[in-house]
N, C-alpha and C positions, 0 to 999 in steps of 0.2 A: 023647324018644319020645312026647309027645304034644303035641296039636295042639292050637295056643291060638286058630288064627282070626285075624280081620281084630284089629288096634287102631288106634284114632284118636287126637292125631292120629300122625300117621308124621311126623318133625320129622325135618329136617336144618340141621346147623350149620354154616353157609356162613361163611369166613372171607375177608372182601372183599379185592382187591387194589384200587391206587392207585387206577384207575380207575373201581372199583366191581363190577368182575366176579367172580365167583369165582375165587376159587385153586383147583391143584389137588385140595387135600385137604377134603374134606367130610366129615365124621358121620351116620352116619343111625340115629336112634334110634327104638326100638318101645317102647310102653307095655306093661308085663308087666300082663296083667288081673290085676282083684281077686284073683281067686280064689289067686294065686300072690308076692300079694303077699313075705307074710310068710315064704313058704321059694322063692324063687327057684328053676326048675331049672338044675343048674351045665351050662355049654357046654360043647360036646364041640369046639369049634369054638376055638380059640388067639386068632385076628381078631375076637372076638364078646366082649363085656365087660356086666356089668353094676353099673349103679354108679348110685346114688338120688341125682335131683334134687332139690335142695333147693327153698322155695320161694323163689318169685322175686315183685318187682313188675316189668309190661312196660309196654313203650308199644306200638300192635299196631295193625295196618289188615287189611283182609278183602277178598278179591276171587274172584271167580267162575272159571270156566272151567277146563281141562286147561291146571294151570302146568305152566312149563317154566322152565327156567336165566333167562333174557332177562324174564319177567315177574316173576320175587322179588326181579331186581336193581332193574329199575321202581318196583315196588313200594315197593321198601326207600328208594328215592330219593327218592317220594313222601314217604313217612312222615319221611323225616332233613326235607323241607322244610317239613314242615307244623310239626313238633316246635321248628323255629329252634334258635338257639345258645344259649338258656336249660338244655334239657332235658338232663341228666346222663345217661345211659347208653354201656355198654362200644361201642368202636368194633371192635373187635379180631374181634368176632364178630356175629353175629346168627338168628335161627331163624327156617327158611321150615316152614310145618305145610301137609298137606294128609291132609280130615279125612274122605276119601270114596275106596271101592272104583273103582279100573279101569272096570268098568261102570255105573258110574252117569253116562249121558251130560248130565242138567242138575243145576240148585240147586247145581252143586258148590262149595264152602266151601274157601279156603285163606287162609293168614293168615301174614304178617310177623310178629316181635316182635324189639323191640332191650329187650335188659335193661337197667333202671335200676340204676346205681351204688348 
């Protein structure tokens, strides 16, 4: 019953298929602000969960414009190429973030991260 407003960023957890696209099932997680940290409000909603991310270390690239499915998979291709077969992190998943309001038509900010093992 009350209203928390925009949070940044808005992360979804893309689970790659072979070819690198997405699968059907995605996550999309919201940041609870500060203010709610410490007592969460419970969902009224069954498909809504909240559950604390722990910390993490990423490996992460940043690109401009209104993403869409086809540029976090780019993206995410990029980054696996630049990383080479040195770098440990989960393949299984990865997080697209995008960290700007609907209206905001430039400067927009959106970011890959593949979690390090």
């Amino acid at each position: 019953g009350v209203g928390m407003g925009m949070t940044a960023p808005v992360s979804i957890t893309a689970f790659p298929a072979e070819d690198g696209s997405f699968q059907q099932k995605v996550k999309v997680s919201l940041r609870i602000p500060s203010q709610f940290q410490d007592n969460p409000p419970c969902p009224t909603d069954e498909s809504i969960k909240i559950e604390e991310r722990q910390g993490m270390t990423i490996y992460s690239t940043q690109f401009g414009g209104y993403a869409k499915e086809a540029d976090y998979v780019n993206y995410a291709a990029k980054l696996k190429d630049a990383l080479g077969s040195d770098a440990v992190y989960r393949k299984d998943f990865y997080l697209c973030n995008g960290y700007d309001p609907p209206m905001k038509p430039y400067g927009r900010r959106n970011e890959v991260w593949f979690v390090k093992e």
